[in-house]
N, C-alpha and C positions, 0 to 999 in steps of 0.2 A: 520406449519407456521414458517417463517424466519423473524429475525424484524435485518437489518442491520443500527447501527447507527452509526453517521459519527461524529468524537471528531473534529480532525484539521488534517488537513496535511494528513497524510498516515495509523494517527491513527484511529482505526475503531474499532468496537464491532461486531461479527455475534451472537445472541441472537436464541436459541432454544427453545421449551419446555424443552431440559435438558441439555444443554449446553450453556455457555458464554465465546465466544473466543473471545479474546482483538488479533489482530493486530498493530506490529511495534509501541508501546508505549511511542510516547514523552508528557512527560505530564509535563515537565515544564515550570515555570513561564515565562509572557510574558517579552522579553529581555532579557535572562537570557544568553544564548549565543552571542556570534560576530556576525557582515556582513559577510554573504558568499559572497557578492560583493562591489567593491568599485564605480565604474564608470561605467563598463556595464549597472546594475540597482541600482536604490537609495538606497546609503549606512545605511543601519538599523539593528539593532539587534534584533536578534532572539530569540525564535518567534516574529515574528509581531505580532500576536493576543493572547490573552488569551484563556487558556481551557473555553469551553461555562459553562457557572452553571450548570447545568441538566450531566455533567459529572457525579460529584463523587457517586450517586446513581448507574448508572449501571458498573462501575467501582468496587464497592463492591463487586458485585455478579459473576465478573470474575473467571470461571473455568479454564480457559486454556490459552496459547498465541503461536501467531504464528510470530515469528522474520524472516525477510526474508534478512536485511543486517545491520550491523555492525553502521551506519550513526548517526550521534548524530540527526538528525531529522529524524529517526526512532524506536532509542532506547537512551533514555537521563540518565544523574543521577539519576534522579527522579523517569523517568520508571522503573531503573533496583532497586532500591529502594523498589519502588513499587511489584515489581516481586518478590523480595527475603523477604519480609515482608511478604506475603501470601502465599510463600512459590508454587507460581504457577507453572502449569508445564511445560514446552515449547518443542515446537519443532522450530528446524530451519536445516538449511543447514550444511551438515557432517565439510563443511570448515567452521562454524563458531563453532563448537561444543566448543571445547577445548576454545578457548578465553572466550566465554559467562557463558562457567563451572568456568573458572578463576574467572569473574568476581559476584560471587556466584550465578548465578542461574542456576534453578531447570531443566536440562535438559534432559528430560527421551526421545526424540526420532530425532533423525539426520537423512536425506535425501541426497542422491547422486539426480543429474540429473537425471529426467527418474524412477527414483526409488518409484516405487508404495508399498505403506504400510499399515496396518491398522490402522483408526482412528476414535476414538469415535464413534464406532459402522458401521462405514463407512470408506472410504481409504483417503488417501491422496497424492500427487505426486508432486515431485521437478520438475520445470521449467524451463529450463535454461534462465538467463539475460543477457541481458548485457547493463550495466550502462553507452553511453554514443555512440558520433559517434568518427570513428575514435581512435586516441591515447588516449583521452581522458580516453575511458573504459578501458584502465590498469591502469591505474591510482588510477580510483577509485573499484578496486578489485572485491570480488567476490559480487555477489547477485542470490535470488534462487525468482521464484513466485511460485507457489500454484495451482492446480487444487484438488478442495475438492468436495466428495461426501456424501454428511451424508443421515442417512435412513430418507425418504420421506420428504426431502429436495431438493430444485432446486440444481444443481450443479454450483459450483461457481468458477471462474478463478481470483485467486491473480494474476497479471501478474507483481508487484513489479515496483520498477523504471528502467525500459530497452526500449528502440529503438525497433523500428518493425524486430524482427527477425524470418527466417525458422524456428525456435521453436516457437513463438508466432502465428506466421500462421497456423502450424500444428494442434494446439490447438483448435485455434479458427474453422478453419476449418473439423478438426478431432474429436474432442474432443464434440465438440459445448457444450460449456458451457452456461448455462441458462441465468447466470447471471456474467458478466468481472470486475473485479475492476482495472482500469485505473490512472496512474499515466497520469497527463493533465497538468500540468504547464509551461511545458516549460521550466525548466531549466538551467541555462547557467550560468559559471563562469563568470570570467572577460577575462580569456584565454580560449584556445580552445572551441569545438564545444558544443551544448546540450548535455545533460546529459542524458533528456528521451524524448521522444517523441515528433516529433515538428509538426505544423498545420497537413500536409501533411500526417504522419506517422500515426494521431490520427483520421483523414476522413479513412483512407483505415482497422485502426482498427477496428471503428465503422460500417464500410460496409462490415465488412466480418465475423463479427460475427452474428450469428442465433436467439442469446439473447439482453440481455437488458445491457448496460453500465453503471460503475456508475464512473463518474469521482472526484477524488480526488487529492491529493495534490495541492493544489491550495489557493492562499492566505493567508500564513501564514508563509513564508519564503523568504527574502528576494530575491534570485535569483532564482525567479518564477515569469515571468513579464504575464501568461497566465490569465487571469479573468473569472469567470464565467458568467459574461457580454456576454464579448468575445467571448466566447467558444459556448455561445447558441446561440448567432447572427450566428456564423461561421457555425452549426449544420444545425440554420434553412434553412440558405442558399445555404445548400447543401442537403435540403430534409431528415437531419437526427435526428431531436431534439428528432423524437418519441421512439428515438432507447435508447436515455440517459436519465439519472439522472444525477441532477448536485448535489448536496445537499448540504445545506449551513451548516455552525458550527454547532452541535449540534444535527441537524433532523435527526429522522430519518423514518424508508422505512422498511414497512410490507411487506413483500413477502409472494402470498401464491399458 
């Protein structure tokens, strides 16, 4: 049995019988950062919302984390805090190795693209991203998702914050992951294009994967105008609600 619970944003928990892996950890205080936008979307600081209460209980029992980019609303003060206080152990992407060790945590395993390894009794494999359309994505540098397999578990596709790319197709198509974690907000500076996923790119996600979606980022960062209002109106009218999760702060989703 698989119990994924959903903190904010990009933050998540996958809860085993014997393992607790924390994903992309921003766990601080609500406003505690800048506007990502000024006039695009309603200028507000970050986060918009609070961590839900029902956090810091399975937060404790954090065994592992898996960082997938660099981004203060995927890895904050707080998280990394958090990380080096429990002395957790991470994996993430070979190009963020060095920085994350700088910044003292516990890094015992690095990933190239494509790079299949063992994990937790099961493997794990780098994904290629890319964070954004167009110029944009240099800009905002590297990012890795996740294809996890743990023993007699669903298999699970991090697909991190990246645009529909030939490597996200491959996956979803190749791979068929049971279960997708979807970056859905919509994204967007006040200059150039989306950052991750927009309407268009997140119907042809959802239809071409074999499994189930769980969409996240969403509602808790300023330059995210996506809802999940929105998102399930958008789903149902496209014959695909059955296919998602949307999950609000805090809930979480038995898999079994």
């Amino acid at each position: 049995m698989l119990k994924i619970h959903h903190l904010r944003n990009a933050s998540m928990i996958l809860e085993t019988e014997k393992d607790v892996i924390l994903i992309d950890p921003m766990l601080g205080e609500q406003g505690i950062m800048p506007t990502f936008t000024l006039f695009r979307h309603k200028a507000r600081k970050n986060p918009t919302v609070p961590l839900p209460n029902n956090s810091n209980l399975i937060l404790e029992k954090v065994t592992h984390c898996l960082i997938t980019h660099q981004h203060p609303d995927h890895i904050d003060s707080k998280g990394i805090k958090f990380l080096t206080r429990k002395n957790v152990p991470i994996t993430c992407s070979i190009k963020d190795e060095k920085a994350l060790k700088k910044r003292g945590l516990n890094v015992v395993q690095a990933l190239k693209d494509w790079d299949n390894q063992p994990f937790l009794g099961g493997t794990i494999e780098g994904i290629p991203a890319r964070h954004g359309y167009g110029f944009v994505a240099k800009l905002m540098g590297s990012v890795t998702g996740f294809y996890i397999k743990l023993p007699n578990q669903k298999s699970i596709y991090l697909s991190s914050d990246t645009v529909y790319t030939d490597a996200v197709d491959t996956v979803l198509k190749t791979y068929n992951p049971e279960i997708s974690v979807l970056a859905c907000g919509a994204a967007q500076f006040d200059l150039f294009k989306q950052l991750i996923m927009n309407v268009d790119d997140i119907l042809t996600f959802v239809k071409n994967t074999s499994g189930k979606v769980i969409a996240n980022h969403m509602e808790s960062i300023n330059h995210c105008p996506l809802t999940r209002e929105e998102l399930r109106r958008i789903l149902k009218s496209n014959g695909l609600i059955d296919r998602a999760f949307i999950p609000e702060d805090g809930e979480s989703i038995t898999v079994n």
